[in-house]
DRENBALO-956981 format. One record per residue (C-alpha): residue number from 1; x, y, z. Coordinates in Angstrom, 2 decimals, padded with zeros to 5 digits. Example, Ala and Ser with C-alpha at 12.3 -4.5 7.8 and 13.67 -1.06 7.14 Angstrom:
BEGIN
PT  pos     east    north       up
PT    1   012.30  -004.50   007.80
PT    2   013.67  -001.06   007.14
***
This chain:
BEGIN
PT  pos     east    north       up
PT    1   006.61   022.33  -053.29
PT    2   006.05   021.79  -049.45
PT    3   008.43   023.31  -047.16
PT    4   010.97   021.83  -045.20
PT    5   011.75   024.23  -042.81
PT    6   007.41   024.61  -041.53
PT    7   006.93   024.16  -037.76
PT    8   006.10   020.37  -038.38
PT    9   009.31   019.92  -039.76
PT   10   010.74   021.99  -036.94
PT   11   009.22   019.74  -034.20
PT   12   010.23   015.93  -035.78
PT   13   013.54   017.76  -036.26
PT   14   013.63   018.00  -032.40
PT   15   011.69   014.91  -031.92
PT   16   015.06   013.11  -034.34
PT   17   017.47   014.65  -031.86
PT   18   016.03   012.57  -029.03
PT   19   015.99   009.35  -031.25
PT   20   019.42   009.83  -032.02
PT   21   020.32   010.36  -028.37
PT   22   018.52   006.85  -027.59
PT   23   020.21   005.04  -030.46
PT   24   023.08   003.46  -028.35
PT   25   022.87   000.69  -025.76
PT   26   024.61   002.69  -023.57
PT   27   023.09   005.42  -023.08
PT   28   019.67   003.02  -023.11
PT   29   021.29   001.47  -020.23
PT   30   022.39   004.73  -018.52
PT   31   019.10   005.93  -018.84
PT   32   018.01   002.17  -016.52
PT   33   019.96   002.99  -014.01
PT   34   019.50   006.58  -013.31
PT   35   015.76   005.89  -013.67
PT   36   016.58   004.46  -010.19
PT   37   017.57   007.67  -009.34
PT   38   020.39   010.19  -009.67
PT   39   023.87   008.58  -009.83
PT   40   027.35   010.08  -010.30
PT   41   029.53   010.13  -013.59
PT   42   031.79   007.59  -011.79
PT   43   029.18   005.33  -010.69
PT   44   027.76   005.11  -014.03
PT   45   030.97   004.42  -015.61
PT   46   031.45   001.74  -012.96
PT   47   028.38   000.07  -013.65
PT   48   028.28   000.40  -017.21
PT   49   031.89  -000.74  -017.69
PT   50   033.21   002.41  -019.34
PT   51   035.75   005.04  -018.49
PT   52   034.70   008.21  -016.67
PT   53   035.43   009.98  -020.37
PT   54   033.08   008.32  -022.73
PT   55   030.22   008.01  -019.94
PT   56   030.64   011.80  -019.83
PT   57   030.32   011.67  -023.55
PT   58   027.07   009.81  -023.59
PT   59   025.87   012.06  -020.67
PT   60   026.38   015.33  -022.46
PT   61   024.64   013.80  -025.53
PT   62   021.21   012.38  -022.92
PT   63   021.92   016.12  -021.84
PT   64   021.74   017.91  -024.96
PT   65   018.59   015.81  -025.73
PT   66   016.78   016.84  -022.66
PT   67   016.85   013.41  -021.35
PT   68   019.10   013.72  -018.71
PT   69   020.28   016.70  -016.12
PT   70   023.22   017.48  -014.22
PT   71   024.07   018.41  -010.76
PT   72   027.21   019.43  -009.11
PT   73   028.49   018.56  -006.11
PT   74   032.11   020.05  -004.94
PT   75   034.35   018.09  -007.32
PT   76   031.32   015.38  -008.60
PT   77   028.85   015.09  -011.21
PT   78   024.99   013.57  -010.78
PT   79   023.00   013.14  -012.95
PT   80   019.21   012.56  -013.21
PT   81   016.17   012.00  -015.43
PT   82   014.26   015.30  -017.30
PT   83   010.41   014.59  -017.36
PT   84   011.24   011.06  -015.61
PT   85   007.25   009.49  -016.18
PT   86   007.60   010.28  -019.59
PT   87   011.25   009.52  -020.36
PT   88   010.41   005.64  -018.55
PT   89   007.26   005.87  -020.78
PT   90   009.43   006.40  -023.70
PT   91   011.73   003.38  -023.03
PT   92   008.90   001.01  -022.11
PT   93   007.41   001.64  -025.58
PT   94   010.53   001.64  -027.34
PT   95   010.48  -002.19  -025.55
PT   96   007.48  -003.33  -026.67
PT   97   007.86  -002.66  -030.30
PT   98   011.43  -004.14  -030.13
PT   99   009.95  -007.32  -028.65
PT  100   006.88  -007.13  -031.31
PT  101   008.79  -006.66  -034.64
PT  102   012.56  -007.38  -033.94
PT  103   012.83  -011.58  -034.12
PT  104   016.29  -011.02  -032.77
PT  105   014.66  -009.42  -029.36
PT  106   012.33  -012.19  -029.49
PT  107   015.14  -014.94  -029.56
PT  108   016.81  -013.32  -026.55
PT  109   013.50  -012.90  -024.13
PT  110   012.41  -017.13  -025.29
PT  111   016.24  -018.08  -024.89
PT  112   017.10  -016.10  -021.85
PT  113   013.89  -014.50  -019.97
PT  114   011.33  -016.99  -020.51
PT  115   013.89  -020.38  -019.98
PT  116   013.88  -019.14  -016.35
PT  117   010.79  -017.87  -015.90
PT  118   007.47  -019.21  -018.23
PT  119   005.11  -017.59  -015.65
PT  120   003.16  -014.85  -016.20
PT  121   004.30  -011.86  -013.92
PT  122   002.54  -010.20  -011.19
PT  123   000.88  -007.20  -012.81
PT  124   001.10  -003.86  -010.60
PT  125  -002.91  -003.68  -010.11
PT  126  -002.24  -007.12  -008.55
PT  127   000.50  -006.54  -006.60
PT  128  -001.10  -003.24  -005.03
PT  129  -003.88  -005.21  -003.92
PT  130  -001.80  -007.68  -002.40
PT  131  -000.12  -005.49  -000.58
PT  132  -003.07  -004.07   000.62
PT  133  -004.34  -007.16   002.48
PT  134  -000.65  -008.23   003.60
PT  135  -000.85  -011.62   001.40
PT  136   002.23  -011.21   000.19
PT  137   006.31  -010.53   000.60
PT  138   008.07  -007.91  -001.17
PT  139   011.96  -008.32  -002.41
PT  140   013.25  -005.47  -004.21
PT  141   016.77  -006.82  -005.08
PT  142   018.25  -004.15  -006.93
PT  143   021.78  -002.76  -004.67
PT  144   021.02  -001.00  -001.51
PT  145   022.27   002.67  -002.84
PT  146   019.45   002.37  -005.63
PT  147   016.42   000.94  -003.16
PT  148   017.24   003.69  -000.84
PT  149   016.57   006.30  -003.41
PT  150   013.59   005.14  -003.69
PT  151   011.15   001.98  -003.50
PT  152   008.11   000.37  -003.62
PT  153   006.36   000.42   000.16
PT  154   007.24  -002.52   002.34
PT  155   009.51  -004.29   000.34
PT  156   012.65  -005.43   001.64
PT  157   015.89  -005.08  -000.26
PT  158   017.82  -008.15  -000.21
PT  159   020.18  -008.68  -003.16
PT  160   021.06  -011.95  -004.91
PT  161   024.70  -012.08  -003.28
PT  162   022.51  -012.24   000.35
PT  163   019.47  -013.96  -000.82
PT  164   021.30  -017.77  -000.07
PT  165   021.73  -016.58   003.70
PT  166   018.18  -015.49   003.68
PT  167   016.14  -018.35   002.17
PT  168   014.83  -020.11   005.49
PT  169   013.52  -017.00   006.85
PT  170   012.10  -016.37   003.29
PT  171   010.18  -019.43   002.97
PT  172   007.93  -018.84   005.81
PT  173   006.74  -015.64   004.41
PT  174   005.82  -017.00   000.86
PT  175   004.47  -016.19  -001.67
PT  176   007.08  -013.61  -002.64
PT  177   007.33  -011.43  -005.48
PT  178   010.65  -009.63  -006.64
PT  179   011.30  -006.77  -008.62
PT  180   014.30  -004.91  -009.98
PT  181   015.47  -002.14  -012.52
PT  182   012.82  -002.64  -015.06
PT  183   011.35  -005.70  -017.87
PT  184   014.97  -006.63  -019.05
PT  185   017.05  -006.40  -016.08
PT  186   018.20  -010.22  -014.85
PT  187   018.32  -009.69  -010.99
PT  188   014.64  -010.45  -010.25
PT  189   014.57  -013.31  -012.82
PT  190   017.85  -015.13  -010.75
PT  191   016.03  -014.09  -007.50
PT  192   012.60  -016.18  -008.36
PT  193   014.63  -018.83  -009.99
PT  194   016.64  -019.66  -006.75
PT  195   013.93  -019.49  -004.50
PT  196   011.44  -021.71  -006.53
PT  197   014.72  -024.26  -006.13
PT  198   014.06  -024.13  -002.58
PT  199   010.44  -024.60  -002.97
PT  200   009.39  -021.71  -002.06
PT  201   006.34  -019.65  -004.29
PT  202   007.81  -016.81  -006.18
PT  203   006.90  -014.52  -008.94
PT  204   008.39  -011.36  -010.45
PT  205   006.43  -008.25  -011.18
PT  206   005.82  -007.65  -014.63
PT  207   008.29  -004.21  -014.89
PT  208   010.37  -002.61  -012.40
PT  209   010.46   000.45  -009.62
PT  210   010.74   003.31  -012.41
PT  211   007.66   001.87  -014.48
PT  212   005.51   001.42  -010.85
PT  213   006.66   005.21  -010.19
PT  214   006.12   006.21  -013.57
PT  215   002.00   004.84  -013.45
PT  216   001.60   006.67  -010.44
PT  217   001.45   003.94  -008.18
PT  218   002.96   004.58  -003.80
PT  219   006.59   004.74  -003.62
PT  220   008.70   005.12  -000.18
PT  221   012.08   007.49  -000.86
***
């Protein structure tokens, strides 16, 4: 009879803990947005929709996974990614095979994703070398709190609620290419759409700050 309780059945035992702690869309989501960097309880719960109590809830379960760490401030809570590369790793994977085998995931990205946006995306090798020879202009629209924890170097953050007021400067600096949060988050998608309304040339880049940070491509914090 082969043991259950060997060290390989010790370490997917610790491996199933993690998996659990992933297996909500919450704490999926919570783990987005403090891949932007660290964030309070209450801003979380803000953004998320939830109270204070049940973010803290999913917090202390990221925490228990090793997936997430606090920090204390006076009175407040932040919180922050444990082994951040690997953790955005994780997530982009855990993507990919959604998008491969789950037809449900597939409906969403043809329905929602790829109606606004049928063009291929600006891949990071790309995008680096664009940036190199100054061919191109850099939004990162994600809110102003998350670009200036960190960003990619010489974009400029201008979110959808201020992009309308900035669209005649904008189109005399095209092509532009926008990024946000990471492959599902909407922001960049609405960004490209609008401006390609006003004629101007716009792409997105294929992921988001964490997975640029996360391959070990320049970021400005």
């Amino acid at each position: 009879m082969k043991s259950s309780s060997g060290p390989k059945q010790q370490i997917f035992s610790h491996l199933a803990e993690i998996a659990a702690a992933l297996a909500h869309p919450h704490r999926i989501e919570i783990i987005e947005l403090i891949a932007q960097g660290e964030r309070s309880v209450e801003d979380l719960a803000e953004r998320i929709g939830l109270s204070v109590s049940n973010t803290s809830r999913h917090l202390q379960i990221l925490r228990r996974a090793r997936l997430a760490a606090p920090r204390r401030e006076g009175k407040n809570m932040f919180y922050s990614l444990v082994s951040e590369t690997e953790v955005v790793t994780l997530l982009g994977s855990l993507g990919r095979v959604g998008e491969r085998n789950i037809a449900a995931i597939d409906q969403v990205m043809q329905a929602y994703f790829r109606a606004r946006d049928s063009l291929e995306p600006v891949s990071r090798l790309t995008l680096l070398e664009r940036l190199r020879e100054g061919s191109v202009t850099l939004l990162d629209v994600r809110p102003p709190e998350e670009f200036a924890q960190g960003h990619l170097p010489g974009a400029l953050n201008v979110t959808l609620d201020h992009l309308d007021a900035m669209l005649d400067s904008l189109a005399s600096r095209s092509p532009i290419v926008a990024y946000c949060r990471g492959p599902y988050c909407v922001l960049s998608f609405e960004a490209v759409a609008r401006l390609r309304t006003r004629g101007i040339e716009a792409m997105r880049l294929e992921e988001g700050y964490p997975e640029w940070k996360a391959a070990g491509f320049p970021v400005k914090i």
